[in-house]
C-alpha positions as CSV (number, residue, x, y, z in Angstrom):
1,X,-57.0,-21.0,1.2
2,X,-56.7,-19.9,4.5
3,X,-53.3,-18.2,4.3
4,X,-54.8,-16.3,1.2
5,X,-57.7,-14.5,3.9
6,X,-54.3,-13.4,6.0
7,X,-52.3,-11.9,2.8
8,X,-55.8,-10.1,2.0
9,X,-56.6,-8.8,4.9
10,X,-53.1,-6.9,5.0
11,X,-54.1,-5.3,2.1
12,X,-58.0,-4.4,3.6
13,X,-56.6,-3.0,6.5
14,X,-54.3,-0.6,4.1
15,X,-57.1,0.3,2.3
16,X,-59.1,1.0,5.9
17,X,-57.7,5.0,6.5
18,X,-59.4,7.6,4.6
19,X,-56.2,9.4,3.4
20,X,-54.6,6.4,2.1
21,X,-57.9,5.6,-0.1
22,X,-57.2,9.1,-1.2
23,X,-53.5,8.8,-2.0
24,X,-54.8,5.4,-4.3
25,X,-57.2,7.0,-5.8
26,X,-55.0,9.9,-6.8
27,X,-51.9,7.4,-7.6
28,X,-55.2,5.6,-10.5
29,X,-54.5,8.5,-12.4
30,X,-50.3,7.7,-12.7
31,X,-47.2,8.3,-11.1
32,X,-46.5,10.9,-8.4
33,X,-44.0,12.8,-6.4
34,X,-44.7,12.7,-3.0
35,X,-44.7,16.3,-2.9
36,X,-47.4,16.0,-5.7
37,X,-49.8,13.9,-3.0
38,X,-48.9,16.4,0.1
39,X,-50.2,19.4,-2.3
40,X,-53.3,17.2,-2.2
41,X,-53.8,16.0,1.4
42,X,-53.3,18.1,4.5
43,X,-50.9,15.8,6.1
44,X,-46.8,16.1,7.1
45,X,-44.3,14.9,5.4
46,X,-43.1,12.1,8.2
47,X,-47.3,11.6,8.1
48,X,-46.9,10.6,4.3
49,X,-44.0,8.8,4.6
50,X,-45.9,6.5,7.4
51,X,-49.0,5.7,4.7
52,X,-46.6,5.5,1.7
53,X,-45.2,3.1,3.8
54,X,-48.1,0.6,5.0
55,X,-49.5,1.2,1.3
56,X,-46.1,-0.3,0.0
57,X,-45.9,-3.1,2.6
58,X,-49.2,-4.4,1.6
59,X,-47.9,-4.3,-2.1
60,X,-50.5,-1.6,-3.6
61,X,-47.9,0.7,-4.0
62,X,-44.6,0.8,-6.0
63,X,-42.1,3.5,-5.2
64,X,-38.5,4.9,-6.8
65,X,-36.2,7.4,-5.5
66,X,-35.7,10.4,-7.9
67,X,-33.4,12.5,-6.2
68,X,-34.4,13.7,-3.0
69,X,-38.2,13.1,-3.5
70,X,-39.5,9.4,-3.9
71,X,-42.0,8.9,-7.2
72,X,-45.1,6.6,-6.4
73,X,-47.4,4.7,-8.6
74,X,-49.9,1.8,-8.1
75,X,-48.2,-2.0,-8.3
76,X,-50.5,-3.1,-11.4
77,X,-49.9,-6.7,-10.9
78,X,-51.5,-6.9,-7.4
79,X,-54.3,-4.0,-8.4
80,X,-55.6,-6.6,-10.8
81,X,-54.8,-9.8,-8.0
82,X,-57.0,-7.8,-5.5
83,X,-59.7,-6.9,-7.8
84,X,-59.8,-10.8,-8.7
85,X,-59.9,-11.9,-5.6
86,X,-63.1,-9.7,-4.7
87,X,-64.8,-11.3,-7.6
88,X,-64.0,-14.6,-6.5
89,X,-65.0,-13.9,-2.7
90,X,-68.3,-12.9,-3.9
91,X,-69.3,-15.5,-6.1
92,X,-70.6,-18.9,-6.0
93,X,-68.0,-21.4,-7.0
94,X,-67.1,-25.2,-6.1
95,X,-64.2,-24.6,-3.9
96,X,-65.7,-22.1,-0.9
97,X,-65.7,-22.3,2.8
98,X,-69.2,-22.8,3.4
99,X,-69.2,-25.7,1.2
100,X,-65.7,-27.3,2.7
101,X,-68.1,-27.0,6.7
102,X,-71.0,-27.8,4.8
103,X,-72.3,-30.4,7.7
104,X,-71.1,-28.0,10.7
105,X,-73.5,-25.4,9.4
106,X,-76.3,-27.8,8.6
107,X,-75.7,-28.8,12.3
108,X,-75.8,-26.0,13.3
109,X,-79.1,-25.2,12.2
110,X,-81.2,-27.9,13.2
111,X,-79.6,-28.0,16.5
112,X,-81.1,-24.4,16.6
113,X,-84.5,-25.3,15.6
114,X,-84.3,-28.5,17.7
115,X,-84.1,-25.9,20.6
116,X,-86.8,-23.6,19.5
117,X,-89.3,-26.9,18.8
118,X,-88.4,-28.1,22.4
119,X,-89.3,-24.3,24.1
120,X,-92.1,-24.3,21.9
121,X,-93.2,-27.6,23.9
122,X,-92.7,-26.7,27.6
């Protein structure tokens, strides 16, 4: 499970710049030209280019060349991984990390309250 908190956070720290949270949220509505999302964000070309690029490597983003301009769209298949992922982080279940260091945290606690009761004494 760890590995998976590595792959996600790739992904997080995509999603961490304002204009790229634009350029997905304009790519939810379908494909577009590149020129399409500078019309929309007051950015440079080679500035695009860089965010198309980090939005690609973290697999949000699909692209295809149609002639000199590149065509974007959002990679559906790891859309719906992310958005199941989030669900899983913030839910209860059997398999999750406080449960697998269970005794460290309970350890942790009364070795905290052991040190307030013994303060509370001198």
């Amino acid at each position: 499970m760890q590995g998976i908190y590595f792959n996600y956070s790739l992904i997080f720290k995509a999603l961490s710049d304002e204009t790229r949270l634009k350029i997905i949220d304009m790519l939810s509505c379908g494909e577009l030209c590149a020129c399409d999302i500078l019309d929309c964000v007051d950015i440079s070309q080679s500035t695009l280019s860089y965010h198309m690029k980090v939005l690609t490597e973290a697999k949000l983003v699909d692209g295809r060349k149609d002639g000199s301009w590149v065509r974007y769209s959002l990679n559906e298949k790891n859309k719906d991984q992310l958005i199941s992922f989030l669900t899983n982080l913030m839910e209860d279940k059997e398999s999750c990390i406080c449960k697998d260091f269970n005794n460290e945290f309970k350890n942790c606690c009364v070795k905290g309250e052991n040190i307030v009761n013994e303060h509370r004494h001198l």
